[in-house]
C-alpha positions as CSV (number, residue, x, y, z in Angstrom):
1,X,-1.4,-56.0,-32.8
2,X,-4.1,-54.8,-30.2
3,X,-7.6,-54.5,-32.0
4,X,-8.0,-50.6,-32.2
5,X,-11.1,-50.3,-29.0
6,X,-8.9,-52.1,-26.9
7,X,-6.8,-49.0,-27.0
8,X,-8.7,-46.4,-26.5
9,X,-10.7,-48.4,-23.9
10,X,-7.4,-48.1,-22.1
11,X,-6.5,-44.8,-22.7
12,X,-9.9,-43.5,-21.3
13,X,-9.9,-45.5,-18.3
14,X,-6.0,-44.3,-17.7
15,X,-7.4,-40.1,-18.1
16,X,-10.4,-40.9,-16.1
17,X,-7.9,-42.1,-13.3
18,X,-5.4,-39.4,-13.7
19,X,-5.4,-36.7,-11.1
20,X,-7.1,-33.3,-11.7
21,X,-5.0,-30.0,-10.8
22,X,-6.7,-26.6,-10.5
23,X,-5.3,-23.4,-9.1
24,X,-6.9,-22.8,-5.2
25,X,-10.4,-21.7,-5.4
26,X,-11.3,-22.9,-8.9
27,X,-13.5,-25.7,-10.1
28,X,-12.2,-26.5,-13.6
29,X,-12.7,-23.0,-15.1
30,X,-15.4,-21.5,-12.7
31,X,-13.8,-19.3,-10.1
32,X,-15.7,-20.1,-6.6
33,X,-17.3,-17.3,-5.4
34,X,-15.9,-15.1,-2.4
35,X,-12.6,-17.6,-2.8
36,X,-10.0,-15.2,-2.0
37,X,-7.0,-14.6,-5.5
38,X,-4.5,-17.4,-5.0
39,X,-2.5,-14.3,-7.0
40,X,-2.6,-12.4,-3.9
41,X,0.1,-12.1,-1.8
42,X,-0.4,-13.7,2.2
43,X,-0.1,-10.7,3.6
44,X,0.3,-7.4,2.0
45,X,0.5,-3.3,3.8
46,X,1.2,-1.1,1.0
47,X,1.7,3.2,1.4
48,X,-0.8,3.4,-0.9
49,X,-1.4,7.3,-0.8
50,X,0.1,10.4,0.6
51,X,-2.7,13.3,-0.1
52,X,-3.1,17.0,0.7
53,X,-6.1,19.3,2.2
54,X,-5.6,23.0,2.9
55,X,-7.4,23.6,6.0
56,X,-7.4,27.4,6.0
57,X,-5.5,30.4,4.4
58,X,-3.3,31.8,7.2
59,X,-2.4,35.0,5.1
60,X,-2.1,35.8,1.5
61,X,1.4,34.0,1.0
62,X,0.4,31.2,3.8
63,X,-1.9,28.5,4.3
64,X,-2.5,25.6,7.2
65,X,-2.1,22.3,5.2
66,X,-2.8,18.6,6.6
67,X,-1.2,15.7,4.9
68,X,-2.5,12.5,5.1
69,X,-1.2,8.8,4.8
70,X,-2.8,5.9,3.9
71,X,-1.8,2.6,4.5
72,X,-4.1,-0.3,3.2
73,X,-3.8,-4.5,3.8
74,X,-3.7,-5.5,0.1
75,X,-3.1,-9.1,1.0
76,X,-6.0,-12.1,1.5
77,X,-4.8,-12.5,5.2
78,X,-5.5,-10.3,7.8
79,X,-2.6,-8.4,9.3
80,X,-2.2,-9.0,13.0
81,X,1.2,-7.9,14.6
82,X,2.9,-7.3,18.7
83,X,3.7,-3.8,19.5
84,X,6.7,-2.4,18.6
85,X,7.1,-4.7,15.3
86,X,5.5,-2.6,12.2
87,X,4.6,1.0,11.8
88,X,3.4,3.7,9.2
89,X,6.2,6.5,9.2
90,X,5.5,9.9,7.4
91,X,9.0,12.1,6.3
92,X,9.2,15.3,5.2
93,X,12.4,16.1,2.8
94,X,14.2,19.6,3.7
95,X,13.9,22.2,0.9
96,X,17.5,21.5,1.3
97,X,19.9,20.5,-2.3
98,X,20.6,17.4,-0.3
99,X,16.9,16.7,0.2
100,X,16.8,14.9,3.6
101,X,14.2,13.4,5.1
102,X,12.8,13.6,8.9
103,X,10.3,11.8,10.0
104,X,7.1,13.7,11.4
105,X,4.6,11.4,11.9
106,X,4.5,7.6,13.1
107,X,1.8,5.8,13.8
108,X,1.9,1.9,15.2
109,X,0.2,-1.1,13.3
110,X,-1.1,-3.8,15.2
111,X,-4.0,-5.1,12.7
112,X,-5.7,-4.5,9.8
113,X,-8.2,-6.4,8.1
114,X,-8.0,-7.6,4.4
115,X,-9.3,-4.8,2.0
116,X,-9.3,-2.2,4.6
117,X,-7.2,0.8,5.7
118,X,-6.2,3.2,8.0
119,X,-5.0,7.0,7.7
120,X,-3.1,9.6,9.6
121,X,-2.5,13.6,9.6
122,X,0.1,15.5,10.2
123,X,-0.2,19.5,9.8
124,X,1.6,22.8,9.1
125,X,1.8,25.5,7.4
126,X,3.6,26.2,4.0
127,X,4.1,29.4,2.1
128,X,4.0,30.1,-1.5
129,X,7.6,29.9,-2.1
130,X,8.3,27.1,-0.6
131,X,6.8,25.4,-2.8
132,X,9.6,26.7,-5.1
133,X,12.4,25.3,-3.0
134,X,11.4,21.6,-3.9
135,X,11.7,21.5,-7.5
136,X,10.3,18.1,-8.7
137,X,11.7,16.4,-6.1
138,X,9.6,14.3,-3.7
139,X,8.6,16.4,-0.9
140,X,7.1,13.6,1.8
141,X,7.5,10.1,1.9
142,X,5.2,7.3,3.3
143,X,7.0,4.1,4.6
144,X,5.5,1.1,6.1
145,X,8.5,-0.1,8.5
146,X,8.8,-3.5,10.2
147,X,11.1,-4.3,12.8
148,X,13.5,-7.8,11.9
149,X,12.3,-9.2,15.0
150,X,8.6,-9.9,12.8
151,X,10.3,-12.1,10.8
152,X,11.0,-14.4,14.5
153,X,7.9,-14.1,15.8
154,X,6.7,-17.6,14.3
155,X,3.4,-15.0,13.1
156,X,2.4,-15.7,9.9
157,X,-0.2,-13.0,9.7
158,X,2.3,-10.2,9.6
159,X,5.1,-11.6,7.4
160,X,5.2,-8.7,4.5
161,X,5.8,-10.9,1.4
162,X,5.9,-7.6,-1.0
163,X,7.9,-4.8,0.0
164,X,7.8,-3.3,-3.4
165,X,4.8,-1.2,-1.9
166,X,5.9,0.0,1.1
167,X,7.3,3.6,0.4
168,X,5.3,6.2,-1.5
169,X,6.5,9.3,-2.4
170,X,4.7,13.0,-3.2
171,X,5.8,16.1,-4.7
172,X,4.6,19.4,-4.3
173,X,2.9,19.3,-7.7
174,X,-0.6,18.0,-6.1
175,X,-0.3,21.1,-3.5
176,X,0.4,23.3,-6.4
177,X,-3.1,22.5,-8.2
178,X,-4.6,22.5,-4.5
179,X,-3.6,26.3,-4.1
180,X,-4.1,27.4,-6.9
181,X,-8.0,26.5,-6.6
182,X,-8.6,27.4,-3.1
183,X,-7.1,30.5,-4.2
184,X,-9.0,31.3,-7.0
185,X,-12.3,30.5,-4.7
186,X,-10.9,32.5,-1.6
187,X,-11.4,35.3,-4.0
């Protein structure tokens, strides 16, 4: 039929033609620098930590303790939002069997850059047994909330498009081991 150079001829001119697809931010295999992950969502807040400091020993069964929440923008956009349309909430669960929670602590978010964070405190004081009371359940919870209306405010910049990280939960555990230290050094 078709002398064999003829054909190949043809099929190298018809893959020198074809298009070329790469992911966002790639050049064949070679990731561009400071390109930010295709992989990552738009825009991401997730709780990512609930942690506790004793600030002083009130008595020998009682200490001052401040719990602190951190929210961070995990995404590769930054997160820009009106008032009244997201928020960090901190609850407390009652040493109640029904373990119910009740919101201490929230704190409004109107922006935060990619890779950064911000954190807030809440205090009081807890006493030796009721650390008890909990068990291993959760004993605070961090949420980051956002009003429906977000979704209608034609922002793309605050459109959560993960909510898998939002909430964050601790147990007393963490406090235990926290105690336990300060006491041993308070001696």
């Amino acid at each position: 039929m078709y002398p064999k150079a003829i054909i190949i001829t043809v099929l190298i001119l018809l893959i020198a033609q074809a298009p070329v697809y790469a992911r966002p931010g790639t050049v064949g295999n070679l990731v561009e620098k400071n390109a930010p992950d295709p992989d990552l969502p738009d825009c991401d807040l997730g709780a990512e930590m609930i942690d506790f400091e004793i600030v002083k020993q009130i008595d020998s069964q009682t200490v001052r303790v401040k719990i602190i929440g951190k929210v961070k923008n995990l995404g590769k956009k930054d997160f820009i939002a009106d008032k009244n349309l997201a928020s960090a909430r901190l609850y407390e669960s009652s040493t109640t069997p029904d373990n119910l929670f009740s919101m201490v602590v929230e704190k409004e978010i109107l922006s935060i850059p990619v890779g950064e964070f911000f954190t807030f405190e809440y205090e009081r004081n807890w006493e030796i047994s009721d650390l008890d009371k909990f068990g291993g359940q959760p004993c605070y919870r961090l949420e980051v909330k956002y009003s429906p209306a977000i979704l209608q405010d034609d922002n793309p910049n605050n459109d959560d498009s993960k909510a898998k990280n939002n909430v964050r939960e601790r147990t007393t555990k963490q406090l235990r081991r926290i105690w336990a230290v300060f006491s041993k050094n308070a001696h």
